[in-house]
C-alpha positions in Angstrom: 47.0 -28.1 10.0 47.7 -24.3 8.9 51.3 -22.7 8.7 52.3 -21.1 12.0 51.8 -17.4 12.4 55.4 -16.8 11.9 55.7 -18.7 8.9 52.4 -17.1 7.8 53.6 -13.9 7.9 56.7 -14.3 5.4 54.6 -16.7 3.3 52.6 -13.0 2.7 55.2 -11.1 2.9 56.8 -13.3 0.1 54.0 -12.6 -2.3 53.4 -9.0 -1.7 57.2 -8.8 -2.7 56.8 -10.9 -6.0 53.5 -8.8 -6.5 55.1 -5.1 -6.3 58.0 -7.1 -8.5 55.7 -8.3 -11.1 54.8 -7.3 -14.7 52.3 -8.3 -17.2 55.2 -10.2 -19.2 56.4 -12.1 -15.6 53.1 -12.2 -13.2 53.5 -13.5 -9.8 51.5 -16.8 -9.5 49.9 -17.8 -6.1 47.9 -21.0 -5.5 44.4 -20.1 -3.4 44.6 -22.4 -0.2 42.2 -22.8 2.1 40.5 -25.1 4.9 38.3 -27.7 2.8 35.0 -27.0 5.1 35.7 -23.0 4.7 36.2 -24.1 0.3 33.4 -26.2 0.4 30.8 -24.0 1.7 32.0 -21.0 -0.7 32.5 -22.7 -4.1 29.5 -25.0 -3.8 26.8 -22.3 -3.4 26.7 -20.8 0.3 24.2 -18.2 -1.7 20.7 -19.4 -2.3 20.5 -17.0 -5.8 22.4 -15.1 -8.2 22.0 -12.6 -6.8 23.3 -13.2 -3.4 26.7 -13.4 -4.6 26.3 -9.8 -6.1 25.0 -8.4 -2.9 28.3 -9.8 -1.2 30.7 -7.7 -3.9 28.6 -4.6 -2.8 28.5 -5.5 0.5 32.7 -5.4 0.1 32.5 -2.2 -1.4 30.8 -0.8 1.2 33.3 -1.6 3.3 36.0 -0.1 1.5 34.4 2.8 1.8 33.1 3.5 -1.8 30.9 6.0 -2.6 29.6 4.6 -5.6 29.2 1.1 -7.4 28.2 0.5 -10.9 27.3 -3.2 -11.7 27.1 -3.8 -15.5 25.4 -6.6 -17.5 24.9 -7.7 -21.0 21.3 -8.8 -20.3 19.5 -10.5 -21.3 22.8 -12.5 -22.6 24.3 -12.9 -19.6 27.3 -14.1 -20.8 30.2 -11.1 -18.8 29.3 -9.2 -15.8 31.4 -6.3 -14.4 31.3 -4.6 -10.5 33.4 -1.4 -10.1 33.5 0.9 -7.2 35.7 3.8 -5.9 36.5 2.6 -2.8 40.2 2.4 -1.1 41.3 -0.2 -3.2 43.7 -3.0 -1.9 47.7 -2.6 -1.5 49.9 -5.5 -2.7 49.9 -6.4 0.7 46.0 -6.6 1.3 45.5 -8.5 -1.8 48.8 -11.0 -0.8 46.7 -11.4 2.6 43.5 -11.9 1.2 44.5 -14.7 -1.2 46.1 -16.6 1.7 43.7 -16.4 4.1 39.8 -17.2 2.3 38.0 -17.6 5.7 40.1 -15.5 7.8 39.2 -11.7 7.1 41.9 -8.9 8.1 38.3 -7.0 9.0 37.9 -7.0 12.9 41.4 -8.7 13.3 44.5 -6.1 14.3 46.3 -6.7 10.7 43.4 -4.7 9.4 44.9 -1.6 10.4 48.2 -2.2 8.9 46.7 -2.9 5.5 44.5 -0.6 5.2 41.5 -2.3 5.5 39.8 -1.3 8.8 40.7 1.7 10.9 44.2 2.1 13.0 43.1 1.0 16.4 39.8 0.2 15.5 39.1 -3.2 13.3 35.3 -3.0 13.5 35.2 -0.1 11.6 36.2 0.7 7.9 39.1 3.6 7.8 36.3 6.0 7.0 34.1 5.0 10.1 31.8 3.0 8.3 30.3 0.2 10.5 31.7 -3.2 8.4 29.2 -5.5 7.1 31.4 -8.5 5.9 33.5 -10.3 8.7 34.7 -13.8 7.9 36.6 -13.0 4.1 34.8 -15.3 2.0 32.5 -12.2 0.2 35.2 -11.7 -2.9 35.0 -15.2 -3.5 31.4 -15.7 -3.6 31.7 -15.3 -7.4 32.0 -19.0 -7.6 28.1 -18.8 -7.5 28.6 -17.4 -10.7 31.6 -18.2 -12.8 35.1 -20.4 -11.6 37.2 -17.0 -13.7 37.1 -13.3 -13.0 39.4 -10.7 -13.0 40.3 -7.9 -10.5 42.0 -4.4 -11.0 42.8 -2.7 -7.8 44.3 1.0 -6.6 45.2 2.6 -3.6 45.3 6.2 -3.8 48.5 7.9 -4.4 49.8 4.4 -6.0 51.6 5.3 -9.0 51.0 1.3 -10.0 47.8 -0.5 -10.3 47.4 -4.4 -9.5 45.8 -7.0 -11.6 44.6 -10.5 -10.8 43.3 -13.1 -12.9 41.6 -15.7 -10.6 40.5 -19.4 -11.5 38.8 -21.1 -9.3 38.3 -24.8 -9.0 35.3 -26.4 -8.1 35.4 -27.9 -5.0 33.0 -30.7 -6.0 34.6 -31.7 -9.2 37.4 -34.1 -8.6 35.6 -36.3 -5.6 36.9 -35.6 -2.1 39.7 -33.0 -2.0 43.5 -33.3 -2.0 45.8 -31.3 0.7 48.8 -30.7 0.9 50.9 -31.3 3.7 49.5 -28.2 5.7 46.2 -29.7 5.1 45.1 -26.7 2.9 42.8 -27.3 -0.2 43.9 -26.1 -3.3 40.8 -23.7 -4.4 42.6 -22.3 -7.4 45.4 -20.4 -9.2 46.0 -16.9 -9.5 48.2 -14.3 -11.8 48.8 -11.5 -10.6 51.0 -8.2 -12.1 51.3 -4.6 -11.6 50.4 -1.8 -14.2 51.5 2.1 -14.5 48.6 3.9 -14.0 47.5 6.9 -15.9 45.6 8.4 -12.9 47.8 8.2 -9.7 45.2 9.8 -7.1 41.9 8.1 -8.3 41.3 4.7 -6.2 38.8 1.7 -6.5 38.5 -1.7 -7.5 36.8 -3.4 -10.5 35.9 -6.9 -10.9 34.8 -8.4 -14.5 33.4 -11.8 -14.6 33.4 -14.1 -17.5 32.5 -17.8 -18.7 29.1 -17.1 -16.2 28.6 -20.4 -15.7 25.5 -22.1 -18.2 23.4 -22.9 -15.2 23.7 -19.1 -13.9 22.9 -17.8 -17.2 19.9 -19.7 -17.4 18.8 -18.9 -14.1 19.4 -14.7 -14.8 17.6 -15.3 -18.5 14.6 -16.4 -16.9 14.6 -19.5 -19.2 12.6 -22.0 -16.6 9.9 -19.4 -17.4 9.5 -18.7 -20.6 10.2 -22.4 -21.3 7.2 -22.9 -19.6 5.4 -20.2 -21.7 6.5 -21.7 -25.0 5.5 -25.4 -24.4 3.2 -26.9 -26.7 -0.4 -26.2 -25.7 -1.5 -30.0 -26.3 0.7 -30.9 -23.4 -1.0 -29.3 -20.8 -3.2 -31.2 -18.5 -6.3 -30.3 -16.2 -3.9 -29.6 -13.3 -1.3 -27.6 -15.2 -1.5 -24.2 -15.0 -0.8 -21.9 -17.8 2.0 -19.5 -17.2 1.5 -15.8 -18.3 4.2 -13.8 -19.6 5.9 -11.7 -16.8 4.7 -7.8 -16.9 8.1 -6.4 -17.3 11.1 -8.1 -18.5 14.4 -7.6 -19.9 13.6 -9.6 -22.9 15.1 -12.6 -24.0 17.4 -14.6 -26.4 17.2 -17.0 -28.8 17.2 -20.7 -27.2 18.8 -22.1 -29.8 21.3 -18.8 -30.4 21.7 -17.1 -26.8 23.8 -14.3 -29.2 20.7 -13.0 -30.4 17.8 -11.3 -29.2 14.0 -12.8 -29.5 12.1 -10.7 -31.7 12.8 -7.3 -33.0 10.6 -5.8 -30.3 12.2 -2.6 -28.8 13.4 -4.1 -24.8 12.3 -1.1 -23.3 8.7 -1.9 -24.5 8.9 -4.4 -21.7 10.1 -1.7 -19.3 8.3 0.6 -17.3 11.2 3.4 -17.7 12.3 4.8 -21.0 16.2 4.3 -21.9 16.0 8.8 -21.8 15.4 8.2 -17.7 18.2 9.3 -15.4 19.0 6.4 -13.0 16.8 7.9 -9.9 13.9 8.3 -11.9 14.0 4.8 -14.0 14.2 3.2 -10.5 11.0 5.2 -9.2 9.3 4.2 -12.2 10.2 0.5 -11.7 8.4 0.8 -8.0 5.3 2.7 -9.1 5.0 -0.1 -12.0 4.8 -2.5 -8.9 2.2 0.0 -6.9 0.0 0.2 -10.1 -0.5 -3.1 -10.0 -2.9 -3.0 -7.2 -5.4 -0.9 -9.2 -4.6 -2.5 -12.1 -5.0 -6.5 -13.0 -3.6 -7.6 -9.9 -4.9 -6.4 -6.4 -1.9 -8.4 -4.2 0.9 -7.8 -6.7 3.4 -10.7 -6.3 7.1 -10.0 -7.8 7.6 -13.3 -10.0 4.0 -12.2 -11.5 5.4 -8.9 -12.5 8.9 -9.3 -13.4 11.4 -11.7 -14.8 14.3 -13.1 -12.5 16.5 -10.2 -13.4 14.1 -7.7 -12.2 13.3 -9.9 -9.2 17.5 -10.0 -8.4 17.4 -5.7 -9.0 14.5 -5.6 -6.3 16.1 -7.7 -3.8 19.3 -6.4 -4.3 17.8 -3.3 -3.2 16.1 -4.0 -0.6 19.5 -6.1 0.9 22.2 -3.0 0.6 22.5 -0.2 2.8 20.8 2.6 0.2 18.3 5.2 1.0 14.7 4.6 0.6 13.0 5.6 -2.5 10.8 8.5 -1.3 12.6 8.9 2.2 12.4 6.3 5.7 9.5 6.6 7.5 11.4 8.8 10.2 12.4 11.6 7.9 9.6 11.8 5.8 7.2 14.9 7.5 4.1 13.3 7.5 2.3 15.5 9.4 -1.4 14.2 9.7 -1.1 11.4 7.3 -0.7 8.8 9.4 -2.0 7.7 13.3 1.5 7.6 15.2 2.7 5.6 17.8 5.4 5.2 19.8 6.3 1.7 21.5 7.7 1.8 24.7 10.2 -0.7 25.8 8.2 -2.3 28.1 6.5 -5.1 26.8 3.3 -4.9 28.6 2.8 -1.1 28.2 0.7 0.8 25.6 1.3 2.3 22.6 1.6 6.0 23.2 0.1 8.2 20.4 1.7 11.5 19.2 1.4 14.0 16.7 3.7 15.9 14.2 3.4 19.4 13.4 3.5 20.6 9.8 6.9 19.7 8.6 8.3 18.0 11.6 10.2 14.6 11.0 10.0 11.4 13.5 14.0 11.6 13.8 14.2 15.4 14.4 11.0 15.5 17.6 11.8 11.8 18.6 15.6 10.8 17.6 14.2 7.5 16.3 15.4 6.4 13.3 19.1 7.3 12.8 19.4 3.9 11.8 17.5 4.1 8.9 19.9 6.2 7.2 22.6 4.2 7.0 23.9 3.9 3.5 22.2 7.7 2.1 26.2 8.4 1.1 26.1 5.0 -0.7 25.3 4.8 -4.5 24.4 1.8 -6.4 24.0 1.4 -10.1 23.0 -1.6 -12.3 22.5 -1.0 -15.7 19.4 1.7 -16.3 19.3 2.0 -12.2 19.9 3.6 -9.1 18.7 1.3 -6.4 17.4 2.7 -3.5 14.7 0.4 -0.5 11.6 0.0 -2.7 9.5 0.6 0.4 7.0 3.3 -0.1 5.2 5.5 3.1 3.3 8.1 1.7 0.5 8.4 -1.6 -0.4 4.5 -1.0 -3.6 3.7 -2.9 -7.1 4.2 -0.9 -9.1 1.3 -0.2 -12.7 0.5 1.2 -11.0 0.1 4.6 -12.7 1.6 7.3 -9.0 2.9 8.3 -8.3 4.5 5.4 -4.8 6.3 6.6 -1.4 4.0 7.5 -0.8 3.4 11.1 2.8 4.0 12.1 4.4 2.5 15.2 8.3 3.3 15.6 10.9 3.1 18.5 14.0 2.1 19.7 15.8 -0.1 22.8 18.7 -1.0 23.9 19.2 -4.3 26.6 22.2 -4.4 28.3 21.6 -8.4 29.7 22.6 -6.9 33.4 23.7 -10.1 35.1 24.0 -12.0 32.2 27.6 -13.5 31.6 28.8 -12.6 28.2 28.9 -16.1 26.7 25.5 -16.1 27.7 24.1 -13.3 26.7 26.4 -12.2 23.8 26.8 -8.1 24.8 24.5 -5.5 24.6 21.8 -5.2 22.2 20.4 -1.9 20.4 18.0 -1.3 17.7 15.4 0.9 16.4 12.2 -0.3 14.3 8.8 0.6 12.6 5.9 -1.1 11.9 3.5 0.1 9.3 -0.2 -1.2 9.5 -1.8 -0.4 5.8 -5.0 -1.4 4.3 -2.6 -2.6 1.2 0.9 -3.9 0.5 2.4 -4.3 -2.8 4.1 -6.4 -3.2 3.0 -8.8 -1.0 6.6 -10.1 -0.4 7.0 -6.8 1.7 4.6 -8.6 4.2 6.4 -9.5 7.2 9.7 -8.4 8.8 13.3 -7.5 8.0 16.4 -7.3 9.9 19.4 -5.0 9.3 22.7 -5.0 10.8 24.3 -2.0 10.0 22.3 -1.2 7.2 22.5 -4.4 5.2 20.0 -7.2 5.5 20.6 -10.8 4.0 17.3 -11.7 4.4 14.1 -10.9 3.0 10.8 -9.5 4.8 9.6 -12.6 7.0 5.9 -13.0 6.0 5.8 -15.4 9.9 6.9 -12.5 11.5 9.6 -14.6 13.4 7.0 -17.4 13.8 4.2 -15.2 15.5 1.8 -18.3 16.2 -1.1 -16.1 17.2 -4.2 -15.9 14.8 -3.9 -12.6 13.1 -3.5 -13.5 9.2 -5.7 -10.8 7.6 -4.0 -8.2 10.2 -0.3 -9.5 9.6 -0.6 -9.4 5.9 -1.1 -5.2 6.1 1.7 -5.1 8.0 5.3 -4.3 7.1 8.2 -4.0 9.6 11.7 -2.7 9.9 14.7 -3.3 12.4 17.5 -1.7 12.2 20.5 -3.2 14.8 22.8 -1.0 15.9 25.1 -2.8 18.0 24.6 -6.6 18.9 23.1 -9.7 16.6 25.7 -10.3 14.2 26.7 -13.4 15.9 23.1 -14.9 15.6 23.7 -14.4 11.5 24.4 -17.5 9.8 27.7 -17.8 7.6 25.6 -16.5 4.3 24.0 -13.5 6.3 20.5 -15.1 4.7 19.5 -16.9 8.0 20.0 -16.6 11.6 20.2 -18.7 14.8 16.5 -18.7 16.5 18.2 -19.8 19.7 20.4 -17.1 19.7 20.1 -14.7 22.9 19.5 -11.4 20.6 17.2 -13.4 18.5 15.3 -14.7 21.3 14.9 -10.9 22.3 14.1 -9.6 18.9 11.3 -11.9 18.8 9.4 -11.3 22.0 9.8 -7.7 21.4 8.3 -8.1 17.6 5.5 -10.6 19.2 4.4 -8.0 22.4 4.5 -5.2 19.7 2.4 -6.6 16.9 0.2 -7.3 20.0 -0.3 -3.9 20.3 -0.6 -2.9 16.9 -3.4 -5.2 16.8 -5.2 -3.7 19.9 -4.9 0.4 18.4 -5.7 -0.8 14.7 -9.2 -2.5 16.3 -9.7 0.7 18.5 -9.4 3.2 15.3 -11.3 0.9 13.8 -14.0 1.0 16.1 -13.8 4.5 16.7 -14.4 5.4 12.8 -17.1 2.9 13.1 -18.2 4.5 15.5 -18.3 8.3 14.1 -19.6 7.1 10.8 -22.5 5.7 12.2 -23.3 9.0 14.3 -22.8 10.8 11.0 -25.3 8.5 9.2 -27.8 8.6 12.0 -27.6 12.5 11.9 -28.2 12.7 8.5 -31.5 11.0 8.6 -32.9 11.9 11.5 -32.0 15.5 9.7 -33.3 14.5 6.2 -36.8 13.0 8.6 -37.0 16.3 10.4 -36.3 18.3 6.7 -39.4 16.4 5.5 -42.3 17.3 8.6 -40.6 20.7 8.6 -41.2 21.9 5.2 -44.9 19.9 5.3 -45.5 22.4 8.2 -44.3 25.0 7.1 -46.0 24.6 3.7 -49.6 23.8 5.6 -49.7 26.7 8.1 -48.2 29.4 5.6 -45.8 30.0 8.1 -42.2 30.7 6.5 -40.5 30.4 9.8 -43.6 28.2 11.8 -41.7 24.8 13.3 -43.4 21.5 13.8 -44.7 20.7 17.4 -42.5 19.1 19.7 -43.2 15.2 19.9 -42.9 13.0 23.6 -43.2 9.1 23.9 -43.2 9.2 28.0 -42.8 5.7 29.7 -46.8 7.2 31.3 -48.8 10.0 31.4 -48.3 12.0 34.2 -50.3 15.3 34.1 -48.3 17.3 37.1 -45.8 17.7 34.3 -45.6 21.1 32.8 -46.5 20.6 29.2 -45.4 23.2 26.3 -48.2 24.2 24.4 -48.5 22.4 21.3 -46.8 19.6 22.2 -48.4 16.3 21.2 -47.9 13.4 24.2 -48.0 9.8 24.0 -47.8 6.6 26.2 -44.6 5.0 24.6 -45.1 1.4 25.3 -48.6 0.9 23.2 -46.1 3.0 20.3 -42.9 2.2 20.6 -42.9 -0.8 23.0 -40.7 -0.4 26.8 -37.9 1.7 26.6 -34.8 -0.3 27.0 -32.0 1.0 29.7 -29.0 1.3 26.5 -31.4 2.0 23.5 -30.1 0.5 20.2 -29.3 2.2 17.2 -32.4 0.6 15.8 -34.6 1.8 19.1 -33.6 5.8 18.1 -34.0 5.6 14.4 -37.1 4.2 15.2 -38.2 7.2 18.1 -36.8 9.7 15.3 -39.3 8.3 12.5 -41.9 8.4 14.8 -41.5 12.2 15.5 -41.7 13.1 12.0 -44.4 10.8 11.2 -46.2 12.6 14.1 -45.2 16.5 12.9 -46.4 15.5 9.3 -50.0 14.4 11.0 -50.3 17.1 12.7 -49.8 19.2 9.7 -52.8 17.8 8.1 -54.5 18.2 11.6 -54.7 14.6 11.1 -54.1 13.6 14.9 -56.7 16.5 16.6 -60.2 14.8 15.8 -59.1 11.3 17.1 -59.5 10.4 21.0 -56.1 9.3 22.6 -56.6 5.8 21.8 -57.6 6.4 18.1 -53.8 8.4 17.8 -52.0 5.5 19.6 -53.7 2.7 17.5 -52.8 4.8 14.5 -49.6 5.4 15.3 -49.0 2.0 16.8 -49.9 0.6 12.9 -47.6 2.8 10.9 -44.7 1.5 13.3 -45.6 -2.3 12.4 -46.0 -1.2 8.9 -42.0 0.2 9.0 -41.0 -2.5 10.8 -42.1 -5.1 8.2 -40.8 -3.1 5.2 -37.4 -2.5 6.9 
């Protein structure tokens, strides 16, 4: 059982007194309780990576309204790690409250307010207005992915005192089955916590140093699965094995028996594709280009564990997860102009597709108001190391192919469903969200095949190469396809507990996914229709140009044979019969076309005209020679009859 609300409250109130007390000499100590199941999911590895748990410290800066995070490493060692932001920071009080309550976030509750964690009167919200990502309080303590020890330095602004914590955590899975005490709480570690002058009493933010990363989490960050694998002994490979190549860029590496030291005396930046001069913005461009020039380089579907190590992998997901701006600009603000076919899909599930255009520097979001979603998290800056992250997605200069749609096709749009009808607890509220899809002839890298969900700004997930289980037969289609939603309001309660899943079943996700399904229907159905239609005009074009280059050839052999500059060759006729009432031009040669040309068909082929068209010529170059006018009607025929079987045969 938990301590009643009453008791609760002075419990807190307790430590935030002992807190604003405290000094470095005499810290206030606090034991981390905790519901077992709520402990047992967040110390044994809720996070699938690494990098997950990092994404969750952003993810709480965000909310605290920061403008700006730097993350710092000492790759490829590995060994400390360090988070700091500038948001709000965390009164005695907050921080009292947050250590009491793992699993039972102040965000969305009414105490919020009071400690300055959400807006007054509005818990949904961060006191800035920001739309909070985190919701259940577990995100600071995700760390336990990565190390049981960290240490936290917090301000408020206008605090004259800044507070420190140093947290260890215990491992929930070390000691067998857990011991509660008697309000059946788990003891998930100890804290010390004291208060320091500070030198700078308006600046605000919180910083987060990690230590003793934990050997397994080193190992995983070093890469050292892989270039184990690179380093084994060539005599113990086997037919089926296959050899594992270096990855393109990398951090470089340490010693494996001496993780201290570096591997070779290489420069690391060598292994890099920015240059240690680079400003952030630019080294992170660089990083997505390397990726893009893979597909005209050694690799035409660049994968990212081909390219880069696990660090670099982590930097490009981390990116993609965060609400950040998109490396070039979001499809909706980017003026595109005639670069791409555009579409917009209407909410209706069984309606078309309806194309429009963009004048020359008009945005998507300014002619259609599609798209505001998309910009959630420009006023948000992330740094790691060298970088600036921003969505790796590129929209504009992709590379051409030998597609016969050779420019992207871009569907956006937006709906909202209000369930009319529906019961709440059925339907879950409103729904409203915004997407694109992008159809283009190449994707790099191919993980950005598929689609991805964000809530707010921030995804969990990564793109869905299924495309929410789309069963229908499309492969070659669906991997030139890249998608986008962006949920407004609705679909957080379909999110699993780590944000990197979500609830099929759920009423929003069941919505989501007929939309996606009836959409990707369509962009089947225009992709095949612009398809068609350049298929279409290219063969026109090509049948134009020879029937020109055949008419180019009897023109200048007439012209040449009558000494006639401006002289034109005779008009040419294959009539289904002769029929003599007809006015005939003079000059113009006649013929019967079945003996030539066999029955005229009621849709002539392709094949049928190109074949009338070589005819003509082959009849004005005759005539030239005055070839045709000594032979009867049935001598021309017969002669003209055997140079079609004599095309025919070498065609």
């Amino acid at each position: 059982m938990s301590l009643e609300p009453d008791a609760q409250a002075a419990a807190d109130a307790k430590l935030t007194a002992e807190i604003r007390a405290s000094t470095r000499d005499e810290p206030a100590s606090a034991r981390l309780t905790t519901d077992e199941r709520v402990l047992a999911r967040v110390t044994d590895g809720i996070y699938r990576q690494p990098g997950s748990a990092i994404r969750e410290l952003v993810s709480n800066s965000y909310d605290a309204d920061a403008t700006q995070v730097v993350i710092k490493t000492d790759r490829p060692r590995f060994e400390t790690l360090t988070i700091e932001d500038d948001g709000n920071g965390m009164t005695p009080d907050a921080l009292a409250y947050l250590l009491h309550h793992i699993g039972g976030s102040a965000k969305r509750s009414p105490d919020g307010g009071d400690l300055g964690i959400t807006g007054r009167g509005d818990p949904m919200h961060s006191p800035s207005g920001r739309r909070l990502i985190g919701k259940i309080g577990i995100g600071l303590f995700s760390v336990s992915q990565l190390t049981n020890r960290f240490h936290l330095v917090t301000k408020t602004q206008g605090d004259d005192w800044l507070t420190v914590a140093s947290v260890v955590l215990r491992q929930y899975s070390d000691d067998g089955p857990p011991e509660t005490d008697d309000e059946g709480k788990y003891e998930a570690g100890l804290v010390q916590i004291w208060r320091e002058p500070a030198s700078e009493p308006e600046a605000h933010g919180t910083t987060i140093t990690l230590t003793g990363i934990r050997p397994q989490t080193s190992d995983t960050l070093r890469s050292n699965q892989v270039w184990a694998a690179i380093d084994a002994d060539p005599s113990l490979e086997t037919e089926e094995s296959r050899a594992v190549e270096p990855p393109t860029f990398h951090i470089g590496r340490v010693k494996r028996d001496d993780p201290s030291r570096l591997e070779g005396d290489a420069d690391p930046y060598d292994c890099l594709p920015w240059s240690p001069g680079d400003d952030p913005d630019a080294a992170f461009r660089k990083l997505v280009d390397a990726v893009w020039g893979q597909v005209e380089g050694k690799s035409t579907n660049p994968r990212l564990r081909d390219i880069f190590d696990y660090y670099l992998q982590m930097v490009w997901q981390l990116s993609l997860s965060i609400p950040a701006p998109y490396v070039l600009g979001s499809p909706f603000e980017l003026a595109i102009g005639d670069g791409m076919y555009l579409y917009e899909i209407p909410k209706a599930t069984r309606t078309a597709a309806q194309r429009f255009e963009l004048a020359e520097g008009e945005t998507i979001l300014e002619t259609r108001s599609i798209g505001h979603g998309a910009s959630v998290g420009d006023d948000f800056a992330v740094y790691i190391d060298d970088l600036r992250l921003a969505r790796p997605v590129k929209f504009t200069d992709l590379p051409m192919t030998a597609h016969a749609v050779r420019k992207p096709i871009l569907f956006v749009g937006r709906c909202r469903e209000e369930f009319e009808g529906i019961p709440h607890e059925l339907s879950a509220g409103p729904l409203e969200f915004e997407a694109y899809l992008i159809w283009a002839p190449k994707v790099a890298p191919t993980e950005h095949q598929g689609v991805l969900a964000r809530v707010h700004g921030s995804s969990g997930t990564l793109f869905d190469p299924t495309f929410i289980r789309y069963q229908v037969s499309e492969q070659t289609r669906l991997r030139q396809i890249t998608c986008e939603i962006f949920v407004s309001q609705g679909f957080e309660s379909a999110l699993n507990i780590d944000r990197e899943s979500f609830n099929f079943a759920h009423p929003h996700a069941v919505y989501i996914t007929r939309w996606l399904h009836a959409t990707l229907r369509r962009v089947a159905t225009e992709q095949k229709r612009i398809a068609a239609e350049i298929r279409t005009d290219r063969k026109a074009v090509a049948e134009a140009e020879q029937q020109a280059a055949l008419s180019n050839v009897a023109r200048k052999a007439w012209r040449e044979e009558s000494d006639d500059p401006g002289a034109e060759p005779p008009h040419v006729v294959f009539a289904e019969e002769r029929d003599e009432s007809l006015f005939e031009e003079p000059g113009t040669y006649r013929f019967r076309r079945e003996p030539i040309l066999g029955e005229k068909t009621a849709r002539p082929t392709a094949a049928e005209t190109t074949a009338e068209k070589q005819m003509e010529a082959l009849v004005q170059l005759l005539a030239a020679f005055d070839v045709l006018d000594n032979l009867s009607e049935r001598q021309q025929e017969r002669l003209l009859a055997g140079m079609r079987e004599i095309l025919e045969a070498s065609a």
